[in-house]
N, C-alpha and C positions, 0 to 999 in steps of 0.2 A: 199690436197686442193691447197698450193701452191709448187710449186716447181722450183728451179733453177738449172739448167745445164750448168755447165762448164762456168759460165756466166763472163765479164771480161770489164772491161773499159778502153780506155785509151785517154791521152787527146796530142795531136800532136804525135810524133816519140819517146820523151823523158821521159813521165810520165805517169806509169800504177798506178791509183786508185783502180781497182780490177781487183785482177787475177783469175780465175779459179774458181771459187765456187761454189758447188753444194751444196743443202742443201734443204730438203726437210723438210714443215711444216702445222701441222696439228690446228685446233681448240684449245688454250690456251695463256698463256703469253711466250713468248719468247722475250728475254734478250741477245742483240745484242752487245757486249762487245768491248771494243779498247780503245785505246789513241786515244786521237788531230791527228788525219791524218790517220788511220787505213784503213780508206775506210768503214766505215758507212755509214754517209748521201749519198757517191754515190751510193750506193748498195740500199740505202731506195728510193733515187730518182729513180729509176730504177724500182724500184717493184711498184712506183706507178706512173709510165709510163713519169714521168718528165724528164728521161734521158735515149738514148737510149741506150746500149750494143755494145759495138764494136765485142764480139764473145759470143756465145753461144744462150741458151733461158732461158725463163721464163714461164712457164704453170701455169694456173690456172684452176682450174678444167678442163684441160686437151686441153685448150686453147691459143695459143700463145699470151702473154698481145703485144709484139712489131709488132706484123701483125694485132692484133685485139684487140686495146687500150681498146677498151670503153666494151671488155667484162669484166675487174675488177674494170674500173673509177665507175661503176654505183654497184659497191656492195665495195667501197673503202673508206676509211675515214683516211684524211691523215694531221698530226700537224707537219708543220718544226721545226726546232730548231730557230729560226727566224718571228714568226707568228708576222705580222702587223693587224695591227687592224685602223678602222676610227675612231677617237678619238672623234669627235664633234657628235657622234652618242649613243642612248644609247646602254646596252645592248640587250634591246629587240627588236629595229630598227634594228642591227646589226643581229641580229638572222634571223628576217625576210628577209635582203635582201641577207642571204646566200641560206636561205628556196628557195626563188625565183627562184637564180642560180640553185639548183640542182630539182627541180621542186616540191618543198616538199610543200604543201600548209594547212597544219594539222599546226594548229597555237596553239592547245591544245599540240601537240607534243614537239612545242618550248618551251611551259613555264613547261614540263615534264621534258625538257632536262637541263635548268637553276636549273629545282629543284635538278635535279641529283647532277650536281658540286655544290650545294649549294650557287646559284647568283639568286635565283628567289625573293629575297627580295632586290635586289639589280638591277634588272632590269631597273629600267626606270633611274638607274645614266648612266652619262655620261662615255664613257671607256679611258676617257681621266686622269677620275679619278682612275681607280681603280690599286693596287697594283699591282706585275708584276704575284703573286700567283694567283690572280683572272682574271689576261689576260689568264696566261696559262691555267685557269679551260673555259675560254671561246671559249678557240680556242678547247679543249676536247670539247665539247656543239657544236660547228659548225661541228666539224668530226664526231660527230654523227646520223647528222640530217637524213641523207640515211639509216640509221638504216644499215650503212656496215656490210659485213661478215668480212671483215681484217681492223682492225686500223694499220696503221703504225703512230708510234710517236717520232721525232726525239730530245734528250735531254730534257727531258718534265721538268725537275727540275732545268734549268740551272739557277741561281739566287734566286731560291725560300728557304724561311727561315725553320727550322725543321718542322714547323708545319703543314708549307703547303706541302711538301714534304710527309710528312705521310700521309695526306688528297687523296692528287692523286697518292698514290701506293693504298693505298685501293679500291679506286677510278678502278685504272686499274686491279685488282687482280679482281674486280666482276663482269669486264666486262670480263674478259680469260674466261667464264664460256662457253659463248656463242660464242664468237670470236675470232679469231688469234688477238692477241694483239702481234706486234710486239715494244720492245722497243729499241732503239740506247740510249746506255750512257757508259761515262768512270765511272762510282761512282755507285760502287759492290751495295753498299748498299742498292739503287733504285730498284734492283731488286732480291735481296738474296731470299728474304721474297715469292715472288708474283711468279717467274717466272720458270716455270715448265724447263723449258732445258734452259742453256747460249748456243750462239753461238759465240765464240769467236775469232777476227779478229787482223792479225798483219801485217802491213803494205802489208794491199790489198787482203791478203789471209786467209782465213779459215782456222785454225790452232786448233780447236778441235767445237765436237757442243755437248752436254751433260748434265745430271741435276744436280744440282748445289752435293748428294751427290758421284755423280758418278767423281764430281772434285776434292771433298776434298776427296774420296777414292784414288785417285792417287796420292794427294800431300802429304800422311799420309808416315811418313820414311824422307821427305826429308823437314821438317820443325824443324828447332831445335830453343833451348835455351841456352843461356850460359852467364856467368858473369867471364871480361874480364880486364885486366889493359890495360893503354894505349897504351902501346907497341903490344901486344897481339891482340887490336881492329884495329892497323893498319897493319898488316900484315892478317890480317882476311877480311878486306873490299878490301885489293887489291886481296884477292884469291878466296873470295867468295861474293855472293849475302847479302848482310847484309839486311833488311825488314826494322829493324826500331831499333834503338840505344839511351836509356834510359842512362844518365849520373850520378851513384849515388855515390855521393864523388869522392875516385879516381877510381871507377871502371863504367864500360861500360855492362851495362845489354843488352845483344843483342838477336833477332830474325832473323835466319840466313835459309834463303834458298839453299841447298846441296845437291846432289846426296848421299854425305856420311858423318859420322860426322865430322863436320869439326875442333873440336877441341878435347881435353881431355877430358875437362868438361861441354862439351855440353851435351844437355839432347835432347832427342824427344819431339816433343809438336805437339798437334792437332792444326792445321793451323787454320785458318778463312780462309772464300770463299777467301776473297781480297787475303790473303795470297796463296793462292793452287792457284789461277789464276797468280798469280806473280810467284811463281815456276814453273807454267806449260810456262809463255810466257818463262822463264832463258830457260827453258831444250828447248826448242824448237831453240830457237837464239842458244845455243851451239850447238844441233846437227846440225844447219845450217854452 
């Protein structure tokens, strides 16, 4: 459905956003991976034609989206990481003048789509009012007025409290059913659950694309345990990937990312996603 070739950004002589990415995607959730500066949102901006490509393409059903924008704007549904809203408006006003822009005029559809994120009781308030978890559930409800084949959603949970946060993974899990759900976030957790393959980004480039246990299958061996004295913990974090360092008494209960064990009494341990995607960015930055 869609697909990128070799596709690359860059912004004057000095600053490449994306390098080279090919990556092909079919109908489901995918879970678009990185740090703060990875090159998500320009690779999102890009697929939904906000920014152009300095090399490569992008097809869509077999269409170039940069010669022929509007063959995926009209089957596209797209949430920035940044969604503004007219605050003096309510939500159901707000609905309708997005209806208008994309020529949607099913006024039953809109209060179908409120019902979705669960705002249809809360329609006629103002959005000046509502929390940032029921902004973000609205600006979902405006991306889907087109009834898109692809949502792209860019950090959909940024601010949002646990509850809401569960709300719109569910949310986006029942919409993969029908649609390429593409999501961009740093925080595993948003999409452990829902997202049939990560594709995961480091600094601009595509650095693996796979389903979450096709990750922790390669990071199983190189995740240990081990409980440490002081001395021990600091000769260990400057030689190895330390994950996360528990202090009990005088000892340092550690989760150590390694090629190999990296102590005596270290033990193997089944990773977490978080953890296999942290081991796979080390080996990657090492073999660089």
């Amino acid at each position: 459905m869609l697909e990128l070739q070799d596709v690359t950004k860059t912004f004057g002589k000095q600053v490449t956003a994306v390098a080279g990415v090919s990556l092909r995607l079919e109908p489901g959730v995918v879970g678009l991976i990185g740090h703060n500066g990875a090159g998500k949102t320009t690779l999102m901006q890009m697929i939904a034609t906000l920014a152009r490509p300095t090399g490569g393409r992008i097809l869509f059903d077999g269409a170039d989206i940069v010669k022929r924008p509007d063959a995926i704007r009209r089957r596209l549904g797209y949430l920035p990481q940044d969604f503004g809203v007219y605050r003096n408006v309510s939500a159901l006003e707000f609905m309708r003048y997005f209806a208008a822009l994309k020529g949607v005029r099913d006024d039953a559809r809109i209060r179908r789509l409120l019902e979705l994120v669960n705002l249809h009781e809360q329609a006629q308030r103002m959005a000046s009012t509502f929390s940032g978890g029921m902004l973000r559930r609205l600006g979902i409800a405006q991306a889907l007025l087109n009834d898109p084949d692809i949502l792209v959603v860019d950090e959909p949970t940024a601010g949002l409290d646990p509850e809401e946060r569960l709300r719109f993974r569910n949310l986006l899990a029942e919409l993969g059913f029908s649609k390429l759900v593409i999501v961009s976030t740093h925080i595993v957790s948003d999409v452990e659950t829902v997202a049939g393959r990560l594709a995961i980004m480091k600094s601009g480039r595509l650095v693996a694309c796979a389903t979450p246990d096709e990750i922790l299958g390669r990071a199983r061996g190189q995740v240990w345990s081990a409980s440490v004295d002081a001395a021990e913990y600091a000769i260990l974090r400057a030689s190895t990937h330390v994950l996360q360092a528990l202090r009990q008494g005088e000892r340092f209960a550690l989760r150590i990312a390694h090629p190999g064990r990296p102590c005596a009494d270290a033990q193997p341990s089944e990773p977490s996603l978080e953890e296999a995607l942290m081991a796979q960015r080390y080996a990657v930055r090492e073999a660089a």
